[in-house]
Structure formats: C-alpha cells, structure tokens
N, C-alpha and C positions, 0 to 999 in steps of 0.2 A: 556436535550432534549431527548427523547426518543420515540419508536415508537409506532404509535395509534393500538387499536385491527385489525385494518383493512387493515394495513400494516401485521400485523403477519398473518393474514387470509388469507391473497393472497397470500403469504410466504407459509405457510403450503399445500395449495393448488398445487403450482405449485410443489412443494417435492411432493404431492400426484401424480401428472400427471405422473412425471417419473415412481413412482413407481407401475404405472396402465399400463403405454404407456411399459415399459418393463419385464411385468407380476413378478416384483418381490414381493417375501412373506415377503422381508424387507429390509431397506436400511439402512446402516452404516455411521455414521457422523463420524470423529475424529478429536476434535479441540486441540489445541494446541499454545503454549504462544508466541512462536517467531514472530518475522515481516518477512516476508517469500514471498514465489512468492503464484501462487491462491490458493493452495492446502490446504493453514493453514485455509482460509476462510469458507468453505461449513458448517461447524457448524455454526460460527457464523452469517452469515447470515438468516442460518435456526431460530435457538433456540434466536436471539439474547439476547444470554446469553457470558458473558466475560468471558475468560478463565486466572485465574490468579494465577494456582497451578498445576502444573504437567497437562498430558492431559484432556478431558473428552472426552464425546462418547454418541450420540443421536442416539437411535434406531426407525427407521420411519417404523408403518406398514399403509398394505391398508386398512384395515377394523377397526383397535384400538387403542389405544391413543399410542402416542410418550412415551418412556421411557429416562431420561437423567440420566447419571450417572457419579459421580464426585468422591474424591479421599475423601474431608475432610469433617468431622461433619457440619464445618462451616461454607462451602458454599449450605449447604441446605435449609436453609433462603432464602437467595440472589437467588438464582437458583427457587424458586417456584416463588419468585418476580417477577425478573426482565426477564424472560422467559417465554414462553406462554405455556412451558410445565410444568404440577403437578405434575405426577408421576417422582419426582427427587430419586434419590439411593447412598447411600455410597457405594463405592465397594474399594476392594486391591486388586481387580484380573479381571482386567475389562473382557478380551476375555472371563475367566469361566463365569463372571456374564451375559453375552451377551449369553452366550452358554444356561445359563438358564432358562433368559427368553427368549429364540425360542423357546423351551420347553414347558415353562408354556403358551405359544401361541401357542402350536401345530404343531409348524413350524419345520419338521425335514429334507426337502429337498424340491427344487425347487432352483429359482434364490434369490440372495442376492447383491444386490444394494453396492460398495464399491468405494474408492476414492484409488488404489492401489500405489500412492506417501504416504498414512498415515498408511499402515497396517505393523507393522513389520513383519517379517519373523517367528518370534516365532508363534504373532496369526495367521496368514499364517496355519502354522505345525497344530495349535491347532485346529483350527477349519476341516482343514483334518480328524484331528483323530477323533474326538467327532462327528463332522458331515458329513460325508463322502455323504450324498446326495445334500451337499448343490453344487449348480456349483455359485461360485462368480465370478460378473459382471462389468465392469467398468462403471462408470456413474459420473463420474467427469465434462468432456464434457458437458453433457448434463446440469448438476446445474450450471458451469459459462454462459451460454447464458442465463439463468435465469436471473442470479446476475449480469451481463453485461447492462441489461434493467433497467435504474435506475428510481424511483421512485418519483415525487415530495418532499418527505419526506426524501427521500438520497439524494436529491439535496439541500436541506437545511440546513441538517448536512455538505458538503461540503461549502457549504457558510461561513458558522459558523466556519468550520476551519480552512477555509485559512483564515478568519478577525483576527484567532487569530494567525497566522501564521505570519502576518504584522505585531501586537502588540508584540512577542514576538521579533521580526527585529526591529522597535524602539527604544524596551527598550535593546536591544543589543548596538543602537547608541549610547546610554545614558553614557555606562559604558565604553564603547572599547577606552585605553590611553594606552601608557606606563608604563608597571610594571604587569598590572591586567591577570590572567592565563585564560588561555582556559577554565577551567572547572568553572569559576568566570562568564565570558562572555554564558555558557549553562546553570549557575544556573539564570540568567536574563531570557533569553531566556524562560526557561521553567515555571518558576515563576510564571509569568504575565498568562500564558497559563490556567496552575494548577489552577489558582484561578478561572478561568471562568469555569472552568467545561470538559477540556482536561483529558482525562482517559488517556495518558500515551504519552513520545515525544521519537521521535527519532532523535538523534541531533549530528551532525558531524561538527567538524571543523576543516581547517588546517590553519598555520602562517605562516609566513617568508618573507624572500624576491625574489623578483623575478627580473628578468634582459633578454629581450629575446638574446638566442642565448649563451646565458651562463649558468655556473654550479647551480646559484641560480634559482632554479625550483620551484616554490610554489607546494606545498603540496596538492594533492586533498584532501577536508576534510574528518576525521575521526574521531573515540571517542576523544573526548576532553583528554587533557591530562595537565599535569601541567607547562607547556609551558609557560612563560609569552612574555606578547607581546612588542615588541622593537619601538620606532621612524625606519619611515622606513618601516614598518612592512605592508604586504598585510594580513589581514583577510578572510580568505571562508568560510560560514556557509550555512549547510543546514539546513534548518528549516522545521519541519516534524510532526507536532501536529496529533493527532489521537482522531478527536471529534464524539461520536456516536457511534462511532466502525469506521470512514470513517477517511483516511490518504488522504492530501494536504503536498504540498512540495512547500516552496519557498526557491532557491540557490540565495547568493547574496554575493560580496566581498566589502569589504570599506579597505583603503590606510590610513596607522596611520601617521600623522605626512607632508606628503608630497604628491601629485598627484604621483600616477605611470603610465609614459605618456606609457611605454613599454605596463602597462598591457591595459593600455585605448585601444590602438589599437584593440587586441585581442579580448576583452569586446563586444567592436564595434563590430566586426563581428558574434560574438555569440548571443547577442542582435538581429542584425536585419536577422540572419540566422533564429531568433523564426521569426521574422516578416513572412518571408518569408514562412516557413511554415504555418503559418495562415491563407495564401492566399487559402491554403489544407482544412482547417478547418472547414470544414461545412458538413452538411447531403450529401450522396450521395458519397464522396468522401472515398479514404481508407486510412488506417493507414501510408500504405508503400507511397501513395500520399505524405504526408506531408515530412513523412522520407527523399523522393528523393528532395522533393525543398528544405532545409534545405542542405543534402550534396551538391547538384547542388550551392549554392552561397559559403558555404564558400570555395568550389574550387574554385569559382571567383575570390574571395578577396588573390589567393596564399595559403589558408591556405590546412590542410587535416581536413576532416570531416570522424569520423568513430562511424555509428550506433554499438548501439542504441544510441536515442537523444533521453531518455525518458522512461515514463511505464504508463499504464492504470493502476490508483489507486482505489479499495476500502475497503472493508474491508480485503483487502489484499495491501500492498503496492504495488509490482509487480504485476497486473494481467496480463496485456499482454506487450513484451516492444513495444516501439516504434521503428518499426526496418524498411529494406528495405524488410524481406517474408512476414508481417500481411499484409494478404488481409483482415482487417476485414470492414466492410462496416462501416463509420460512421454513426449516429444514432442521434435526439434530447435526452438528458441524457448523450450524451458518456463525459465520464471525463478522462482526461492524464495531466500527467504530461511531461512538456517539458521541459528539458535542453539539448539541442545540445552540445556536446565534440568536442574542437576545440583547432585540433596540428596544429605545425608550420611544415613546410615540411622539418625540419630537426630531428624530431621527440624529439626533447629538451625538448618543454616545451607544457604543454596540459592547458585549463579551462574548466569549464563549468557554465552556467548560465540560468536560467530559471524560472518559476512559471507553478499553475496549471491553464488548460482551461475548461471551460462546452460547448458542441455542443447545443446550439440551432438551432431552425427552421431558422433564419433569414443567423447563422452563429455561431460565438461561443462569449462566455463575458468571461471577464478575470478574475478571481475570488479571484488573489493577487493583489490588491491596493498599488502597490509598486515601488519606482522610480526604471526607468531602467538604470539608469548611476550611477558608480563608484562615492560615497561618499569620502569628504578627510575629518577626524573628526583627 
C-alpha cells in the first residue's frame, strides 16, 4: 500500500508553506533508522522515502526541486521509486554535499529551515564555517502539526496495521506452551505480519510468574530473549507492526497453563481504566482529558496510576505521549495509542494493557479487533 500522487502533493506543498510562511532559502530533512519519539519522522513523512542505511537528508527549496541524498549506490533505484523526489545523490560527506548544493542554488545566507534534535554538533560547526551568513531556524514544530493532521490515506494504513497487529496476536496463541522461547513466540508474531506487507516490527516480550504483593513481579516486556516459557508462566507482548511507514500497538498478556486470578484483578482495572478514558475520546476534547479519567479510576479501584498511558503514533512511534501537560485538542484523524500503567500502592508490582484508537467525528473506533480478557492457553 502506498501513497497516491496526491497524497505526496499536498505533502510537498504544506513543506512549501513553512518554507514561504518562514522566508527560508531552504529546509533541512534528517531521517534516520531508529523508532524514536517525532523528530526521526519529518523525512519520512515528507519524501515518503524508508530509511534503511545510515541516515539521509532531503533538502527542500522555495522556488526548485527537492534534492535527497543517501549513503549507498543501492538505494538510488529505490529512492527515485518509491519518493516523489528525482534528484536522488550518493554522498559520504553529507553536511559538505548540503554545503554544495546551497552553492550551486545560490544560497549563501538567509534563514535555513532545521529540526535541531537531528543536526549533530559537527554539521552545527560545519555549516558555521562554510557558511557563516546562514542563521538556522527551528521548524520541527511547525512540520508535526502538519503530520499530526492525518489523511484518509494514513488512516488506512493504520487500519491495515493494527488487522495485522491482531493476526500476529493469534498466531502468537497458536504457538505460546511450555518449553517454546521468547524469541520463537516473536518469530510467530512477526511472520504472519512480514508476509502481508509489514516493513519492519517492533516487538517486546516479558515472562514469568507473578503473585501480587510478592517478590514474583512479571517483567514489563522487552526484546525477546531466549527465555523459555514455564506452566504457570504469564506472557506480555507488545505487538508493534509498522505498515506504510505508520506504527499501531496492541499490548496483551495470556496465563500458560493456569488462570492468574492475581493478575485478572489487576487486568480488570487497566482494561476498564482504557474504558474510561474513552469516555475523553472524542473531537473537542484534549489529550490530558483522557489522561486524567484514566488516572482518576484506577485510584478508585486502590490501585496507582502514573502517566504516561500511552503515545500519539505515526510515522514516528512516540509523537506525543499521552500524559496529564498535552493540551492538545483532539481532532477527526487523531490516532494514540493507549495502555494505562497500573501499580499496586505498594509499588511491587506494575502491568500494562491497551490497543490503538482513531478519533472520529461521531467519537473514536477501535482499530485492534482484540479480546480484552486474559487468555489461559
């Protein structure tokens, strides 16, 4: 699935806005391969071009075509492809090749468009010396309100992700017994994903046993590791497909061998702690809205609730968290992901659990088709 001309055009366009609305002579992308909070994203949203080798770097002017420049022979193919920029460039020395073409654009001073969480210190220095008229601009801000306004076409790919977010939850059920390792239970997981057309997963698990009020603490999940799993045994996985360029999350624990009535409890209150925020979940409302009905119940139920519960996902996993400061205004489009983190007021033991939401006009649809109650497989 990928996106129409007309998707990149209005893409391109609003990149142009900033770079008119703040009289810059050029604007600095830097993408880069981690899953990371918004800052990794401003490339790929722009160029929706994947970044899957060292960083790259899309030069946006007012008046002449975008330049993008990447590291290998190899990805110059792919980069005229599947980007809606032509002028692609090998470079080994990106900030000189950047220094150049302002150059061969005439560009020797004025404002310069940057995302100053991506520029190391070095290009920093370099670009002082080489061009000492430039005054660089922050405009990170300004491109996530952009990328925050999601598109029918982004909301499809979120669709598309969490279905397979479920599918790879499934075939997780399929496999999870005593003996089989963690990284056995993520190759399931990811598998099923991979085959439908998932560009890449991010996937955590933790095992063991839990008991409340005692030294067995279940594990919040983490890279899989070679753990195998016991009777007895509580499962946590996150599940975190990344289709399109757009990341969906569905958290979910299943009990090997026996109910854990301890962790049912707990479950229960993180479960309808999401209810409860959902009651938040609509246009008009804010982020910290939701946040506060969410901590407000599970202090009902005795437990501690402590934000974040959550993060606005898109081509960035973290864009924003879901915390009690976001004033941000819900919106039709807005996409988060919810799991509430929920201690015991002895601070012993923590879970969490949740799936991704989309705000519509009416309110919001749930976008993981996923039981909300503790499996005993």
């Amino acid at each position: 699935m990928t996106l129409t001309a007309n998707e990149k055009k209005e893409r391109h366009q609003a990149m142009q806005r900033i770079v008119t609305e703040n009289n810059l002579q050029a604007l600095l992308l830097i993408g880069d391969t981690n899953v990371g909070h918004s800052f990794y994203g401003d490339f790929r949203y722009y160029t929706n071009y994947r970044v899957n080798f060292q960083r790259q770097i899309a030069v946006v002017f007012p008046d002449s075509e975008p330049v993008l420049f990447l590291y290998s022979q190899f990805g110059l193919g792919p980069a005229r492809q599947r980007s809606f920029i032509r002028d692609c460039r090998v470079s080994s020395n990106y900030i000189a090749s950047v220094v150049q073409l302002l150059r061969e654009r005439d560009v020797s001073a004025g404002r310069f468009g940057i995302n100053s969480e991506m520029v190391p210190m070095i290009w920093y220095e370099y670009l002082r010396k080489e061009m000492p008229g430039i005054e660089l601009v922050e405009v990170h801000d300004e491109i996530m309100e952009i990328r925050l306004k999601r598109s029918k076409e982004e909301v499809e790919m979120y669709r598309k992700g969490a279905a397979l977010g479920v599918a790879g939850f499934e075939a997780a059920l399929k496999v999870i017994r005593p003996g089989i390792s963690e990284y056995e239970i993520a190759a399931e997981i990811e598998y099923v994903a991979r085959k439908q057309g998932v560009e890449e997963h991010f996937t955590l698990i933790g095992s063991g046993k839990f008991a409340l009020g005692d030294d067995n603490r279940l594990p919040l999940p983490y890279n899989p590791s070679h753990r195998r799993i016991e009777a007895g045994d509580t499962v946590v996985m996150e599940i975190t497909p990344r289709y399109g360029g757009y990341w969906t999350q569905l958290v979910r624990m299943v009990d090997v061998g026996k109910p854990n009535h301890d962790l049912a409890k707990m479950q229960t209150v993180a479960r309808d702690a999401v209810r409860a925020g959902l009651e938040q979940f609509r246009p008009g409302k804010r982020v910290m809205d939701i946040t506060a009905a969410m901590q407000s119940y599970i202090g009902t139920c005795g437990f501690i609730g402590r934000p974040p519960f959550g993060h606005i996902c898109g081509v960035d996993l973290v864009e924003e968290r879901v915390a009690l400061d976001n004033e941000r205004m819900i919106e039709p489009g807005f996409v988060a992901i919810i799991h509430p983190m929920v201690h015991t007021a002895d601070g012993k033991n923590v879970i969490f659990w949740g799936e991704t939401y989309l705000a519509i006009s009416e309110g919001y649809e749930r976008l993981h088709q996923a039981t909300d109650e503790i499996l005993t497989l």
